[in-house]
N, C-alpha and C positions, 0 to 999 in steps of 0.2 A: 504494500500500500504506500510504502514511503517514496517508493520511487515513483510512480504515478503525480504524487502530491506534490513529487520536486522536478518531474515533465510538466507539469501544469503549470510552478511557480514559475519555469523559465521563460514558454511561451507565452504568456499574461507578465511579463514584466512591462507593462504598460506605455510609461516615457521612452525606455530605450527600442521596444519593438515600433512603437508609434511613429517616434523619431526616423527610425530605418526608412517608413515606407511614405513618409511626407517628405522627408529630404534624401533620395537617394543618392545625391554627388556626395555627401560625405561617407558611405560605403567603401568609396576609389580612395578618400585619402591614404586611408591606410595602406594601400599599395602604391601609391605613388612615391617612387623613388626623391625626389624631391624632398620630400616630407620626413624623410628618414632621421632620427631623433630630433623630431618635432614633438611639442605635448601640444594637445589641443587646448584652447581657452573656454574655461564655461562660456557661455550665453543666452542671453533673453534676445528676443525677437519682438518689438512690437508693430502690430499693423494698424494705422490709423487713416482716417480717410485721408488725410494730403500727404502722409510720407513716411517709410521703413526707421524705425530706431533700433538700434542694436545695441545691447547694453553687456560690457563684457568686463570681469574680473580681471585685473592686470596691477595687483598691489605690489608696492614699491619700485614700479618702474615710471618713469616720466614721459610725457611726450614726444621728445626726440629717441626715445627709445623706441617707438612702434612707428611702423612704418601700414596707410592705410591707401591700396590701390587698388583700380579695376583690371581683371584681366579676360580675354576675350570678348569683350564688352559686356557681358554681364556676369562676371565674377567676382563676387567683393572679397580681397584677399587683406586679410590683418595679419602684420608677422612681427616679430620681434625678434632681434638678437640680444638685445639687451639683456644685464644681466644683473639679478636686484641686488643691492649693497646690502651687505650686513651692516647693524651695527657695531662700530668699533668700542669697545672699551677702554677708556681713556688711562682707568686707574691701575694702579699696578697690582699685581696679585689677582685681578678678576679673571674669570676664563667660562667659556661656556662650556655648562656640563651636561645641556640637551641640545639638539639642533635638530630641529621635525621640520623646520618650514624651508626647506633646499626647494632652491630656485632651478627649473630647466633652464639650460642655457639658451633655448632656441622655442620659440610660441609662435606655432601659426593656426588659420582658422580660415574658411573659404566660404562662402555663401553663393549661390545661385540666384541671382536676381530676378524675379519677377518681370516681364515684357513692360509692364507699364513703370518702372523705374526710371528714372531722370538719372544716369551715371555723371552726368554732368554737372550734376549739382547733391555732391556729398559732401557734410561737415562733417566734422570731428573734433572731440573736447576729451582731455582726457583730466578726469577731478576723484581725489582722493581714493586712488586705486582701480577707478572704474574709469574706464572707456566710451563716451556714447557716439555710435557713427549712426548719422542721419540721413537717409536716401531720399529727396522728395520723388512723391508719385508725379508720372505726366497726366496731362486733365484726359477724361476721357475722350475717345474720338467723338466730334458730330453726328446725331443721327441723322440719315437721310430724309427729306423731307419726301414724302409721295406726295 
């Protein structure tokens, strides 16, 4: 019975099967050569009527540290090499005697843009560890008159 119960828990993992089949260009990253020790950045995605926000975790790195382009014309690619500072220890005799939060050297993240996306008009602000990149929407096309 337990096995059953733990074939059930994997295919109803909800977010991450969900995820699979509403965004499948992220399936390729991980075999993209390119991407090779890359970590992926969490993110939120919001959709609003006039424009894409993407809201992504990137604590203790700065803005000249991430780098925000389109590729193939609707690719939203975030990458970073940057790599976050510890803090140093000024005093003498201190030393750290845990370290959990090790930074990946290398973050990137890819999105597939929507047809109706403006690539020509994306912001970016990058505030207190968080990233927002803003895509505006283009207006809808005119309907034809009969």
């Amino acid at each position: 019975m337990s096995a059953v119960a733990d074939t059930l828990t994997h295919w109803f993992n909800f977010p991450e099967n969900i995820e699979k089949l509403m965004f499948p260009s992220r399936t390729h990253e991980s075999r993209d050569h390119e991407n090779k020790g890359c970590s992926s950045i969490p993110a939120d995605v919001l959709d609003t009527p006039k424009e894409f926000i993407f809201y992504l975790d990137v604590p203790g790195l700065s803005k000249s540290d991430i780098q925000v382009t389109v590729e193939d014309e609707n690719t939203l690619v975030i990458k970073s090499g940057g790599k976050r500072k510890r803090e140093e220890v000024e005093e003498e005799g201190c030393k750290y005697i845990r370290l959990e939060r090790k930074a990946p050297q290398k973050l990137m993240r890819k999105f597939r843009l929507p047809e109706n996306a403006n690539v020509s008009a994306i912001t970016a602000k990058c505030e207190n560890g968080v990233l927002t990149v803003v895509v505006e929407k283009l207006p809808p096309p005119p309907k034809p008159k009969t």
